[in-house]
N, C-alpha and C positions, 0 to 999 in steps of 0.2 A: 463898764465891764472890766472886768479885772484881765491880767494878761501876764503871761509867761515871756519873761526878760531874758532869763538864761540862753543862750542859743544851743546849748550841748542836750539842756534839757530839753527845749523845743523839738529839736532833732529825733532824740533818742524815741521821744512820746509819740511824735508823727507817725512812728515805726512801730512801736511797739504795741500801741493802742490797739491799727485795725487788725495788723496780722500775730498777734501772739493775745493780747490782753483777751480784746471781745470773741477769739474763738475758741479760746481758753473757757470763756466764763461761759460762752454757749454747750462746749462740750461738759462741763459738771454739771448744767440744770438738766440734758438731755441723759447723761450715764450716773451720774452721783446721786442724784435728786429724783431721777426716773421722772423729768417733766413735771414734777409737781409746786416745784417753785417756780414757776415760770415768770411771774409777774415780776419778784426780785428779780429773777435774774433782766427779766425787759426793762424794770426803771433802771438797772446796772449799765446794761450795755447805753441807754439814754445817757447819763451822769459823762459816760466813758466817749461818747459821741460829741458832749458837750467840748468835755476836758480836747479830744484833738480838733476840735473848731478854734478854740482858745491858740494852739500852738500856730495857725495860720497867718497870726499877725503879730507886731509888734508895739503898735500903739495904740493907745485907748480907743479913740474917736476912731478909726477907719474900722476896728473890730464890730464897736457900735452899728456902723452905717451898714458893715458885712452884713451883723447881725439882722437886721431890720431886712435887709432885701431877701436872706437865706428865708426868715421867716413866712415871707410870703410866697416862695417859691415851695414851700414846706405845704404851706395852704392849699397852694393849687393843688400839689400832690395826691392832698388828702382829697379833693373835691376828685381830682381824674379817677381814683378810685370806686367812685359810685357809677360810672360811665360803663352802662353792663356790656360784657362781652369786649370789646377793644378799651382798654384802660391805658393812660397815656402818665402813669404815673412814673414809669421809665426812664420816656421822653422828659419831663420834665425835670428828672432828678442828674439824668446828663446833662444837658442843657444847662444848670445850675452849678456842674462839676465845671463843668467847659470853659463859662465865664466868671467862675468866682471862687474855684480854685478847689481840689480835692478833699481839705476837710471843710467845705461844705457841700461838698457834693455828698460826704460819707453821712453828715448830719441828717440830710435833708433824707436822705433814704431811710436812716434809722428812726428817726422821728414821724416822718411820715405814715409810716407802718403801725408804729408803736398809736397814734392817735384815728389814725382809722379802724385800728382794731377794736376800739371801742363801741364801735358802732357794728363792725364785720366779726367780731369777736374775738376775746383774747384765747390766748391757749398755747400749751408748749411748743407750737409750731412758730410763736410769734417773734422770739429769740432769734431762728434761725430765717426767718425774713426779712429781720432787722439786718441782720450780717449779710447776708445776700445783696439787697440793695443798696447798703451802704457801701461796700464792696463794687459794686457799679459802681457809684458814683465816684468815690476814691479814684477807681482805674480808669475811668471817662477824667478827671481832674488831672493825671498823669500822662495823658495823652490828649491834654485841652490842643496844645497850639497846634497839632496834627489834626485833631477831628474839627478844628473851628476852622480852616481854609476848605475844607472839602464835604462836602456834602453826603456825597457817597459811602466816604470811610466812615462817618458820623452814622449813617444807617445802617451798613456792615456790623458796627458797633453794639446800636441797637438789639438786630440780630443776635450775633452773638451773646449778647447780656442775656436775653431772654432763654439763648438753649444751655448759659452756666446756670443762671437762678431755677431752672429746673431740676439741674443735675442736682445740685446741693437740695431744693427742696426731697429731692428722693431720695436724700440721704437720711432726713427725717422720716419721711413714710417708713423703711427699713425700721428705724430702731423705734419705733411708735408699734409697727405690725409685728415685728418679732423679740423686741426687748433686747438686741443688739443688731448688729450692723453681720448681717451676708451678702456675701456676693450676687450670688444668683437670684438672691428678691430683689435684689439692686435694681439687676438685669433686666430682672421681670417688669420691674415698675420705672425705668425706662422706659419699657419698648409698649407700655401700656400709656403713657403721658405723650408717646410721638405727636397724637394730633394737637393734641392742646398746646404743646410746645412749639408749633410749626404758628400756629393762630397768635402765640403769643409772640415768637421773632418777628412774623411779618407785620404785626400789628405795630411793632417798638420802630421796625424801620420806617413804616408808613408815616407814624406819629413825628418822627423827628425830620423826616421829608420836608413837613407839612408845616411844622412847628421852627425849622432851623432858622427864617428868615423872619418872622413877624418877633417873636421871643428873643431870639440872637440878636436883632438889632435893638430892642428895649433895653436889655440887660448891657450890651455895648455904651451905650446912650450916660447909663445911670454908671456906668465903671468910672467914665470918662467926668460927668458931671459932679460924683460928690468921692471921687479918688481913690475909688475900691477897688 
């Protein structure tokens, strides 16, 4: 696997990929393109998920090893996603931020998405679910060595995850039902998503309740065993 030497460059990318790059490119396929590129724009933000996985690390072989365990935590992702009504693909893409560090926490979300929507369906919402969850995961990666002592804060976490990737997905509904962003359908479609949003935080902190100890300690296990 190739790998980003520079350390100024590493830096600068870590930063600029999730919060300027990928919602940059989300907001031209949603306003520029009126969501009819969508597909470009999902193999972009993928290429762009890759690229800040790559700035994670320094040397070949540990990227390698990243790479290999992010993939199959990528995997499960995609499977929790068929899991109807309580989906634990949340839980897993924290859990992945937590012990294998923020860009692969951001990969594992954006990828995840992007490969389950083949099955659940693509469409210009897929962009902005990519960003959403990758964005979990990033911010659970930023706040690994605080939400991996406690359990509690780790599910608060959840929570919360589940009532921001709402709000942002309602940012989509707006500009899908009116061809731009208002406020007041904002509003509306909040206060219309409350249930499904309350189902979906208590489900994220349940999942990672449930999941922090059996997952936590594997992935601890495999850091420690091949040095990732």
């Amino acid at each position: 696997m190739l790998t980003i030497r520079n350390t100024k460059v590493r830096t600068l990318l870590r930063y600029a990929i999730p919060f300027l790059l990928v919602p940059l490119l989300v907001a031209v396929g949603a306003v520029a393109f009126e969501g009819k590129r969508y597909l470009i724009i999902s193999l972009g933000i993928a290429v762009l998920a890759l690229l800040l996985f790559m700035t994670g690390f320094e040397r070949r072989n540990i990227g390698s090893r990243r790479m290999v365990i992010t993939a199959i935590m990528t995997a499960l992702a995609v499977f929790g996603r068929f899991i109807p009504v309580f989906k634990p693909i949340t839980a897993i893409v924290v859990l992945t931020a937590v012990y294998l560090g923020a860009e692969a926490g951001f990969f594992c979300g954006a990828l995840s998405v992007l490969l389950s929507n083949i099955y659940f369906g693509q469409g210009p919402w897929t962009p902005f679910q990519m960003l959403g969850f990758g964005l979990i995961g990033l911010l659970a990666g930023y706040l690994g060595r605080v939400l991996e002592r406690s359990r509690v804060l780790l599910a608060l976490y959840g929570a919360a995850a589940g009532v921001l990737y709402s709000l942002m997905m309602d940012v989509w509904t707006v500009l899908w039902y009116s061809g731009g962003f208002d406020g007041k359908l904002y509003l509306a479609a909040i206060g219309s998503a409350v249930p499904f949003t309350v189902v979906y935080a208590v489900s994220n902190a349940a999942f990672l309740m449930l999941l922090y100890r059996p997952v936590g300690n594997k992935l601890r296990r495999i850091k420690r065993k091949y040095g990732v």
